[in-house]
C-alpha positions as CSV (number, residue, x, y, z in Angstrom):
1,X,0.0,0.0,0.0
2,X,1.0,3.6,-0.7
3,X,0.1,5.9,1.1
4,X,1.2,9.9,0.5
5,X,1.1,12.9,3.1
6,X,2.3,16.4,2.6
7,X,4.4,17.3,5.7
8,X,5.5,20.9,6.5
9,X,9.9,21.5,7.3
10,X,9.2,24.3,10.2
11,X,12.2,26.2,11.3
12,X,13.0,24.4,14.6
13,X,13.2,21.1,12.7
14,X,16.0,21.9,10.9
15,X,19.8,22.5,12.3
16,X,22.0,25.7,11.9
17,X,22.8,25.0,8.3
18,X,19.4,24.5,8.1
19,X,19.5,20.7,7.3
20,X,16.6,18.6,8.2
21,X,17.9,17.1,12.4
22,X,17.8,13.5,11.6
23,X,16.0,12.1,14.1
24,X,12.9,14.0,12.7
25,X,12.4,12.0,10.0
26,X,11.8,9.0,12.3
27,X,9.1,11.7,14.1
28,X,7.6,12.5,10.8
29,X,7.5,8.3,9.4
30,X,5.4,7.9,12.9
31,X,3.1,10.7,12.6
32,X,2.7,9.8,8.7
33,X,1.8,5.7,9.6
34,X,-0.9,6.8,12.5
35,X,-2.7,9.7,9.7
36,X,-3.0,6.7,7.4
37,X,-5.4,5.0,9.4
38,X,-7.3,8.7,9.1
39,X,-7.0,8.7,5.5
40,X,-7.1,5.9,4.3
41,X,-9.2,3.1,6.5
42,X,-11.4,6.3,8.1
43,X,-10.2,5.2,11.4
44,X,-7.8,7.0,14.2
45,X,-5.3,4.9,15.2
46,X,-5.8,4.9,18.6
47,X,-9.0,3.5,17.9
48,X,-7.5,0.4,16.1
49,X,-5.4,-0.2,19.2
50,X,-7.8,0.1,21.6
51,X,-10.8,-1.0,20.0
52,X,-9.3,-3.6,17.6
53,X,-6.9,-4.7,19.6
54,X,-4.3,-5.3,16.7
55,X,-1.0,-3.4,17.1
56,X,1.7,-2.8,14.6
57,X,5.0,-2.5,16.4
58,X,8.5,-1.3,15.1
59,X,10.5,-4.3,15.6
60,X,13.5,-2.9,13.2
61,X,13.8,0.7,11.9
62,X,16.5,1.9,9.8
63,X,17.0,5.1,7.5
64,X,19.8,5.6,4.3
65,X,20.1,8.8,3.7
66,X,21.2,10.3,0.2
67,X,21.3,14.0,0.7
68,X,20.6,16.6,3.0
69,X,17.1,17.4,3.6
């Protein structure tokens, strides 16, 4: 599944050379799984925890980056 959210880079984000702090991105991949179940399934994901029961837990997370962001 693909799913596609437009994100915001706000000044405190970003470092004095105004590159993208990297532990953001891991912020931003969090916040952009949980607004899926919004978007796409019509469902918050609180709601799939608590109501569902059914978790989806980071077991591994890694992050190559290629350029500054």
């Amino acid at each position: 599944m693909r799913h596609r959210r437009q994100m915001r880079v706000r000044f405190g984000h970003t470092d004095p050379a105004r590159i993208v702090y990297y532990p953001r991105f891991f912020e931003w991949f969090h916040d952009v799984f949980g607004s899926m179940f919004e978007d796409v399934f019509g469902m918050h994901y609180a709601d799939v925890l608590n109501q569902r029961r059914v978790g989806f837990p980071a077991v591994q997370v890694a992050c190559e980056f290629k350029r500054p962001a």
